[in-house]
C-alpha positions as CSV (number, residue, x, y, z in Angstrom):
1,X,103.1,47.7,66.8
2,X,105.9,49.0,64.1
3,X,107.3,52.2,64.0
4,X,104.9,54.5,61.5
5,X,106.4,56.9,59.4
6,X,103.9,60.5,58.1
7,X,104.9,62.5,55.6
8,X,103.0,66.0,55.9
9,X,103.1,68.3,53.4
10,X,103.9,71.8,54.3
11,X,105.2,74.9,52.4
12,X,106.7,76.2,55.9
13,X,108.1,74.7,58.8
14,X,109.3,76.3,62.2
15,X,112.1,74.2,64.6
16,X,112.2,75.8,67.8
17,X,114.6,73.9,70.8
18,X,113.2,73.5,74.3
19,X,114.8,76.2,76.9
20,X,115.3,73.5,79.0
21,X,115.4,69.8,78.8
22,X,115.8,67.8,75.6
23,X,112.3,68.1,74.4
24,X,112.1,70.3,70.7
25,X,108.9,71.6,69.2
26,X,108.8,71.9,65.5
27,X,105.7,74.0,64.0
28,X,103.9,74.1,60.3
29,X,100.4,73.8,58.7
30,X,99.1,70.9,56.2
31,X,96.5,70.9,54.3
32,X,93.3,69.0,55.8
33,X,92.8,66.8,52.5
34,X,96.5,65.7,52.7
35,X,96.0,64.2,56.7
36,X,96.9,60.6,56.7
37,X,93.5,58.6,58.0
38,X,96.1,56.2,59.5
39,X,96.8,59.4,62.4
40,X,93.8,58.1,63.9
41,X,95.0,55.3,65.4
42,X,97.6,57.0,67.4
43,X,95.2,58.7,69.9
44,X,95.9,56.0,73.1
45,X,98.2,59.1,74.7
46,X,95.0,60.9,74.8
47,X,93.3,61.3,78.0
48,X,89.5,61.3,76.4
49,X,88.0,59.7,73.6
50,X,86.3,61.9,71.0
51,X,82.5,62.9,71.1
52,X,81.2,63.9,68.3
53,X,78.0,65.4,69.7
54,X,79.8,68.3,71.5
55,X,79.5,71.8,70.1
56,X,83.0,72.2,70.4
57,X,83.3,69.2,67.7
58,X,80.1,70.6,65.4
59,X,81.5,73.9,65.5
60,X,84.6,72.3,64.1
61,X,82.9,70.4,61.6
62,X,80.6,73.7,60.5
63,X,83.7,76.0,60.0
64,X,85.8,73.0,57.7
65,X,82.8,72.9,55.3
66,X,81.6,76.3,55.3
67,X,84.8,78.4,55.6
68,X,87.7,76.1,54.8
69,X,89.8,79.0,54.2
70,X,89.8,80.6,57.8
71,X,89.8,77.1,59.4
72,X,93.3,77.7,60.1
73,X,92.6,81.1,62.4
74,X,89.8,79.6,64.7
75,X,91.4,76.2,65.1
76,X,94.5,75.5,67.3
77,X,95.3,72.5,65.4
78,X,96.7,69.2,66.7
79,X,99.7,68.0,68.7
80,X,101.7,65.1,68.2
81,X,104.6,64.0,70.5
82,X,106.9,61.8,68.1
83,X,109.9,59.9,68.2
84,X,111.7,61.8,65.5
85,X,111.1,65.1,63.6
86,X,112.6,65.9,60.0
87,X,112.0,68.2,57.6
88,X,112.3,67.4,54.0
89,X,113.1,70.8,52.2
90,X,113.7,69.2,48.9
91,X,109.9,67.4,49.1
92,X,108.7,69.8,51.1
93,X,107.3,67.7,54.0
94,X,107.4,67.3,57.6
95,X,108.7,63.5,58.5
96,X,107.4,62.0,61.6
97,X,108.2,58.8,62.8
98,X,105.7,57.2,66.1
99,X,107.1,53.8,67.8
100,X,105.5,53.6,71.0
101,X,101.5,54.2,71.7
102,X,102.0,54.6,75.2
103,X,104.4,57.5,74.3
104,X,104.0,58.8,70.9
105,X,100.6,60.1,69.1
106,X,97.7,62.8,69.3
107,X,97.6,64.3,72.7
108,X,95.5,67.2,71.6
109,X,93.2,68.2,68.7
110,X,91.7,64.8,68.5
111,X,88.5,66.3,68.0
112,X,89.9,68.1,65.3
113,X,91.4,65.1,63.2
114,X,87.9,63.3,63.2
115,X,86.7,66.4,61.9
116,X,89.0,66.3,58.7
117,X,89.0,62.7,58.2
118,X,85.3,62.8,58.2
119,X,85.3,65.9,55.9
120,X,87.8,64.1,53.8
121,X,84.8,61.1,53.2
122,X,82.4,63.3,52.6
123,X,81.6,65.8,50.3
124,X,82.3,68.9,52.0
125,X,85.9,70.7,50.2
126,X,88.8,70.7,52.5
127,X,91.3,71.1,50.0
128,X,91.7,74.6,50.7
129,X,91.6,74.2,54.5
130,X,94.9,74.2,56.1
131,X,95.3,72.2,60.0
132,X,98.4,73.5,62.1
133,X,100.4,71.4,63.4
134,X,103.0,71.1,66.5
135,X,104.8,68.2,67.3
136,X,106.8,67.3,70.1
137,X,110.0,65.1,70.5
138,X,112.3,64.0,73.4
139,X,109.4,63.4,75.9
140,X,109.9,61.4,78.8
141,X,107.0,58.5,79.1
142,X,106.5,59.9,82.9
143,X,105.3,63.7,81.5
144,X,102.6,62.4,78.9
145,X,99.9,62.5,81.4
146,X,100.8,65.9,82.6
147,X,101.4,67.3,78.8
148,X,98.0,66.0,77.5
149,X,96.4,67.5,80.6
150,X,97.4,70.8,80.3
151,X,96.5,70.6,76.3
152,X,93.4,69.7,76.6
153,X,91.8,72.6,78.3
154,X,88.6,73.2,76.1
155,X,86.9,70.5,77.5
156,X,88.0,69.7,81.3
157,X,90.0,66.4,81.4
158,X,88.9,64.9,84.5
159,X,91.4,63.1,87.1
160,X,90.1,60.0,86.4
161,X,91.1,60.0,82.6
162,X,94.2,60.9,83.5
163,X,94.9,58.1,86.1
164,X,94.2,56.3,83.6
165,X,97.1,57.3,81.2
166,X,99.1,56.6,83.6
167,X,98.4,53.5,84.0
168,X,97.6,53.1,87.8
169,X,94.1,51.6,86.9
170,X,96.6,48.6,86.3
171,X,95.8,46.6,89.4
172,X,91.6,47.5,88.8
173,X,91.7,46.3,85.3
174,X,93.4,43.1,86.3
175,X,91.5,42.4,89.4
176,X,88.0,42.5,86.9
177,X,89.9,41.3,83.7
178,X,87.8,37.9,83.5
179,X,84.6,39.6,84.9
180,X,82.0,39.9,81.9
181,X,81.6,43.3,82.7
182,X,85.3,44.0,82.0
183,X,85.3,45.9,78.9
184,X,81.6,48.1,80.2
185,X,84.0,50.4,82.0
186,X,85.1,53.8,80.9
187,X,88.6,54.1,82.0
188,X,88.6,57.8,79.9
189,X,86.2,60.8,78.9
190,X,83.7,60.2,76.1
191,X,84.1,56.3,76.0
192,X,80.7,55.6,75.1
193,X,80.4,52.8,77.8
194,X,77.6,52.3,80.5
195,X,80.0,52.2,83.4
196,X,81.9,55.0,84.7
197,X,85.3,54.0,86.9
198,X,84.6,56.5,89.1
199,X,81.5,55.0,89.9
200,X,83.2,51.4,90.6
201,X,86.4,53.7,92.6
202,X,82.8,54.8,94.8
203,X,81.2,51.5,95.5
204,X,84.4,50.0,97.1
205,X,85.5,53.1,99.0
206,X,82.5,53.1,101.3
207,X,84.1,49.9,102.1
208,X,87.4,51.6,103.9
209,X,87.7,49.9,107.4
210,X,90.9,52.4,107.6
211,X,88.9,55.6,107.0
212,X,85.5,54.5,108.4
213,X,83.8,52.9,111.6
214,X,80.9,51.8,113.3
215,X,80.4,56.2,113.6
216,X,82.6,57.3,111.1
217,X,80.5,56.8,108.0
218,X,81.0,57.8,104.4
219,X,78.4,60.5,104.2
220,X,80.3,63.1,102.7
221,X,81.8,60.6,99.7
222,X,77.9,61.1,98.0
223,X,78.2,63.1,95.0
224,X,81.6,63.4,95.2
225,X,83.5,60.9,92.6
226,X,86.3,63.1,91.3
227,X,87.9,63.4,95.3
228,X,87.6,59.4,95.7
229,X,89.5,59.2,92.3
230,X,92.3,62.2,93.7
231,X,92.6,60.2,96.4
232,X,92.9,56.7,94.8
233,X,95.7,58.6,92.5
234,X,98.0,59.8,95.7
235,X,98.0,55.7,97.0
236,X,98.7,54.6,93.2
237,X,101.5,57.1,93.2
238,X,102.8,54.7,95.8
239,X,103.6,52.2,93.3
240,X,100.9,49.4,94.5
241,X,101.7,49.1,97.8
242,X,99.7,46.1,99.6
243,X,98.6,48.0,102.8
244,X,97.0,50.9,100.7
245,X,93.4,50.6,100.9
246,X,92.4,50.8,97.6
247,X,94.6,47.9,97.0
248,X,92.9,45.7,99.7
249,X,89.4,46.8,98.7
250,X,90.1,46.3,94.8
251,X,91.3,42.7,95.7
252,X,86.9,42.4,96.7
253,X,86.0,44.4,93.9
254,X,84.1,41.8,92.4
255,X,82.1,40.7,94.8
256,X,81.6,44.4,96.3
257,X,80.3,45.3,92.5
258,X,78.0,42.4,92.7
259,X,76.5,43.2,96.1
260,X,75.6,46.6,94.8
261,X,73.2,45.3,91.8
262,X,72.0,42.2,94.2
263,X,70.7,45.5,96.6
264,X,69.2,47.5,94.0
265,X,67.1,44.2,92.2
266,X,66.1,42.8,95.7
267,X,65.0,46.3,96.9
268,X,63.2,46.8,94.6
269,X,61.2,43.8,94.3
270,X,60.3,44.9,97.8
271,X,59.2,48.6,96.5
272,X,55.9,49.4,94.6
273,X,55.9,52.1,92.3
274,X,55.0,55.5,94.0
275,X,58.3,56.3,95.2
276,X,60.8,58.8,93.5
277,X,63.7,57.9,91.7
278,X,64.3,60.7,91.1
279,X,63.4,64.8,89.8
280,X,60.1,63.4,88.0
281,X,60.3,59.8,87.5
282,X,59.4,57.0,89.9
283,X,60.7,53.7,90.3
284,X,58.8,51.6,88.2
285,X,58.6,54.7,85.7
286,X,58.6,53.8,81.6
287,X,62.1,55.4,81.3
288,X,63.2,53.3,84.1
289,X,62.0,50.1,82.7
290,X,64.5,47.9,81.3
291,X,67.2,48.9,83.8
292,X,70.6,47.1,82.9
293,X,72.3,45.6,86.3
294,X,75.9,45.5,84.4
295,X,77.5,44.0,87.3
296,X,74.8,40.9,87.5
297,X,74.1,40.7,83.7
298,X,70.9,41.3,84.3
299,X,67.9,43.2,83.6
300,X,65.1,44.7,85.9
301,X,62.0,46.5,85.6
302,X,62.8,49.7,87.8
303,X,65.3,51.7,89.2
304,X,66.5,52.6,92.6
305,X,67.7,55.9,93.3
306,X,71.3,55.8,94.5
307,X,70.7,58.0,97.2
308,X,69.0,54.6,98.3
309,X,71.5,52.5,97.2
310,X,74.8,53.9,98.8
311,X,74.3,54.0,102.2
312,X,72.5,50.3,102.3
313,X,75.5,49.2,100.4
314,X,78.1,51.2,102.7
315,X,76.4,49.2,105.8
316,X,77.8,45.8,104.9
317,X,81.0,47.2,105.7
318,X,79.7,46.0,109.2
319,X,80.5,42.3,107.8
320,X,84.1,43.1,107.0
321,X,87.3,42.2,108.8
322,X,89.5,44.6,107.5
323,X,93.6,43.2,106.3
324,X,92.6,39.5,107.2
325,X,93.9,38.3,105.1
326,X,97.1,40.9,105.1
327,X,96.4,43.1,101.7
328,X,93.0,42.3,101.8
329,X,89.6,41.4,103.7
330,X,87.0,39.0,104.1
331,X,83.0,38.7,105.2
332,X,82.6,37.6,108.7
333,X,79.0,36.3,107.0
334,X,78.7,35.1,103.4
335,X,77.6,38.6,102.0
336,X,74.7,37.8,100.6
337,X,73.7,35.8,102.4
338,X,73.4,38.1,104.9
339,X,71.8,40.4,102.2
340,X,69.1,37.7,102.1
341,X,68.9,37.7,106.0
342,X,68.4,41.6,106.9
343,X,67.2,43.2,103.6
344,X,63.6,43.5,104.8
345,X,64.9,45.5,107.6
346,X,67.3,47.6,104.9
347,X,64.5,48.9,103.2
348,X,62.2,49.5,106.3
349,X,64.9,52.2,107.4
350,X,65.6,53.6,104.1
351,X,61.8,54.3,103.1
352,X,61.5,56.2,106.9
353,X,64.5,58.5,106.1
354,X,63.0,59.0,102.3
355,X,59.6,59.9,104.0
356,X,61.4,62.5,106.8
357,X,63.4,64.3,103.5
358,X,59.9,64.5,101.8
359,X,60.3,62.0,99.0
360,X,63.5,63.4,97.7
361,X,65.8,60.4,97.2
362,X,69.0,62.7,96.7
363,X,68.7,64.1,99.9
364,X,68.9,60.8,101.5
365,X,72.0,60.0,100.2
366,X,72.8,63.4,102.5
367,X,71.7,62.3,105.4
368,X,73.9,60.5,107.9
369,X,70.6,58.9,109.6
370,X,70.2,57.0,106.9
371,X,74.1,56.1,106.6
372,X,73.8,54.9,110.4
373,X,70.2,53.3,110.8
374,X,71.5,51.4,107.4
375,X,75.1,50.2,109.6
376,X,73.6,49.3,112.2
377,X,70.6,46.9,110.9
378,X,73.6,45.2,109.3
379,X,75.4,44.9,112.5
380,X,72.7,44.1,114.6
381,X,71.5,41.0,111.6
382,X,75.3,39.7,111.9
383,X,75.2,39.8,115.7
384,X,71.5,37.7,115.5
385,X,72.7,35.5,113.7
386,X,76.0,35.0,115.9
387,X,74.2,34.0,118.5
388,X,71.9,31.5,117.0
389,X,74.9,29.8,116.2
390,X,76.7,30.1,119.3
391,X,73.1,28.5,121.0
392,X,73.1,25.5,118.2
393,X,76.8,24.1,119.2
């Protein structure tokens, strides 16, 4: 995209050097009805997209059109990092120019500049409301991530978001670029999409053959996405390298994805309605009904908990035969095949441990019985049907 040049009216503007670095700061308010619209599509350095159904963003909203005149006091504005930064004292307007969306744009107060664009399209009267500004030059592309995290404080930015911006969700994005599912995945905060990554970083790390074993299971991963994604973020700071894990489980990601919906629809066609999915709903409940497997494209009537769901899908680790081939794996069985072959079994284990943790389907997700038992019905189909076929040569 081409350079894009804003002229901001101010009355007042502050220049202030960095004490260190090259970086400079320069400081000034604008009035909200003068905001280009066109800011809005410089918002990709931001680590979350905007949700307008936050308090944080109605509060905004409520003080622009009910007391535009102190908007400026209980707002901290927005902050731009830009290419270049002038001042035009004869016009009396800040000049910003933005080149590069990986580098330049809004890195904080996006909430704020949907606010005023969508007060400028309405009715409410922002003329008198004044937005302060601070913009940023001279930053190196490797600090954006860590300058958008720090600045965005009033809502947490999670890890994930920020992996994200820096790009090491690379390999991921490529690996599923021609899955249909590609563009279901919310690589930030607030993308209004039905698949968080830290759910898809969860279903292949159960899947580490270099963390994990036939008694090392991945119990304590359950309910824990944002240390899966820290620990994602320390091998991507490696710069890809092959023999990381996450690199050789992404290279299955596919497939593992798929595995997980094919287990919750044929569980479920073995389940009948009575048992929890969770804190008052069932399976086969009405909000459960029309339940969107993303990664099959299709849709089933029910849901199974994932306390269910994770440790039957963590047992087919059992198939794997981890770095062959080097920088990846592969299924000693056809994987669902083998589902098809020991998924009766599956779900005769699982419903015992949901019966000992008293229906609770949460807690079953905590329980390393349930991890195990899962593991080693897996194990025990694969070795079955090893020996049929060793008996039919």
């Amino acid at each position: 995209m081409s350079a894009s040049i804003f002229r901001l009216p101010t009355k007042s503007f502050r220049a202030i050097p960095s004490p260190h670095g090259n970086s400079k700061f320069g400081f000034f308010f604008t009035s909200a009805d003068k905001l280009p619209k066109e800011v809005w599509d410089w918002r990709e350095v931001n680590p979350r997209e905007v949700n307008t159904k936050t308090s944080v963003f109605k509060a905004i909203s409520a003080t622009l059109s009910q007391n535009p005149e102190r908007f400026h006091e209980r707002n901290r504005g927005i902050t731009i990092v830009a290419k270049s930064l002038n001042y035009d004292d004869k016009k009396q307007e800040v000049v910003l120019e933005l080149s590069d969306k990986a580098l330049h744009g809004v890195v904080d107060g996006a909430h704020t500049l949907r606010a005023v664009l969508d007060s400028q399209e309405s009715e409410d009267q922002t003329a008198s409301a004044a937005v302060f500004f601070k913009c940023i030059t001279g930053i190196e592309a490797t600090e954006i991530a860590e300058i958008a995290g720090g600045l965005n404080t009033s809502q947490q930015v999670d890890l994930k978001s920020l992996e994200n911006l820096r790009e090491h969700f690379g390999l991921l994005k490529r690996t599923l670029k021609d899955m249909p599912y590609a563009d279901k995945i919310a690589y930030k905060m607030n993308d209004n999409l039905p698949v968080d990554v830290r759910e898809v970083l969860y279903y292949l790390a159960v899947f580490d053959c270099s963390v994990y074993s036939d008694k090392m299971h991945p119990v304590a991963l359950f309910g824990r996405k944002e240390g899966i994604v820290r620990r994602f973020s320390e091998q991507a700071a490696k710069k890809e390298d092959a023999g990381d894990s996450f690199n050789i489980l992404i290279s299955k990601a596919p497939e593992i994805l798929r595995l997980r919906d094919l287990i919750e629809k044929k569980v479920l066609e073995r389940l009948d309605g009575r048992y929890k999915a969770g804190r008052g709903t069932r399976v086969r409940s009405e909000s459960n009904k029309n339940n969107q497997l993303i990664f099959l494209d299709e849709t089933i009537n029910g849901r199974v908990p994932l306390g269910w769901i994770m440790p039957l899908l963590a047992a087919f680790r059992a198939n794997v035969k981890w770095k062959k081939p080097r920088g990846g794996f592969s299924w000693i069985i056809p994987v669902e095949e083998l589902l098809d072959t020991c998924v009766d079994d599956l779900v005769l284990g699982i419903k015992e441990i949901h019966a000992q943790e008293n229906s609770r389907p949460e807690y079953v997700g905590r329980n390393a019985l349930a991890w195990r038992i899962s593991y080693d019905t897996v194990s025990r189909a694969i070795l079955q049907q090893e020996l049929s076929e060793a008996r039919s040569r």
